[in-house]
C-alpha positions as CSV (number, residue, x, y, z in Angstrom):
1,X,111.8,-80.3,-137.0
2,X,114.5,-82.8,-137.5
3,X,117.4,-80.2,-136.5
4,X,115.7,-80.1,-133.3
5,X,115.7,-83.8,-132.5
6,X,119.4,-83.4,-133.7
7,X,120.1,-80.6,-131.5
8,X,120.9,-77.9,-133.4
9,X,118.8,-74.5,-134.1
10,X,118.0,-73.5,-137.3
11,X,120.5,-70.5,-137.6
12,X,123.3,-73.3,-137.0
13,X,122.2,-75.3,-139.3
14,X,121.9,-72.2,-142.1
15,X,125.4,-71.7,-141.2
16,X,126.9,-75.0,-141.3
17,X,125.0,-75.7,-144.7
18,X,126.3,-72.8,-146.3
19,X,129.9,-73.5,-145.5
20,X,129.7,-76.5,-146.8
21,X,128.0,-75.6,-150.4
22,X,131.3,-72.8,-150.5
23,X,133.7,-75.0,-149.4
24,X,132.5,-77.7,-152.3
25,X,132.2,-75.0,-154.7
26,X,135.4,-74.2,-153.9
27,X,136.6,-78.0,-154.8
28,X,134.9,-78.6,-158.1
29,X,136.4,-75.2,-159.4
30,X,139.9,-76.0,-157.9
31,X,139.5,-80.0,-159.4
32,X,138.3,-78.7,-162.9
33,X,140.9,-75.8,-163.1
34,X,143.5,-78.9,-162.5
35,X,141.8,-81.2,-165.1
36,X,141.8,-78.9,-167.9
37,X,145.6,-77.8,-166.9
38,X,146.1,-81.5,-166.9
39,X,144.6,-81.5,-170.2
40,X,146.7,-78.6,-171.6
41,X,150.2,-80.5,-170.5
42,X,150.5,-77.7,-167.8
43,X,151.3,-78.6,-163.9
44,X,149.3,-77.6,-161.6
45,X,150.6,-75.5,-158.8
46,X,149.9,-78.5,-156.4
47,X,152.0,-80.6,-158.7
48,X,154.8,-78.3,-158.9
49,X,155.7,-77.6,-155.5
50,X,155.4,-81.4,-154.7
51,X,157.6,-81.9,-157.3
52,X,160.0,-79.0,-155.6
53,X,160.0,-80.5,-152.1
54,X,160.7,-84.2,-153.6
55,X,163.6,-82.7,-156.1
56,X,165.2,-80.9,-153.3
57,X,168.5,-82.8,-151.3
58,X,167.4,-84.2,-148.1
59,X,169.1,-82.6,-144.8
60,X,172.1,-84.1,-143.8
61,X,171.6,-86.0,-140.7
62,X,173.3,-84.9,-137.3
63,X,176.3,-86.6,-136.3
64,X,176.3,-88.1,-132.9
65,X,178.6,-86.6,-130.2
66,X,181.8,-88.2,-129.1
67,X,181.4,-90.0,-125.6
């Protein structure tokens, strides 16, 4: 078999292709559960706590010591 000549058992493979068809579930819900919020006028939560770290003062910088 190909996975073989690739290096990788079949178990590995099973693995490695499963992760990945969860993890891009797991993107297509996420992206449409943004678009239709997006839709809607709502922010999305990845939206709002961008726009919290941006709105927030930055730290004043630390004053060099006297020499």
């Amino acid at each position: 078999m190909i996975w073989n000549e690739l290096g990788i058992s079949g178990g590995t493979a099973l693995i490695v292709l499963c992760a990945l068809y969860f993890v891009v579930k797991w993107a297509v819900r996420n992206g449409v559960r943004e678009a239709h919020q997006r839709m809607n006028g709502e922010k999305g939560w990845l939206r709002d706590a961008c726009g919290k770290l941006l709105s927030e003062e930055p730290a004043a910088a630390p004053e060099k010591p006297a020499e």
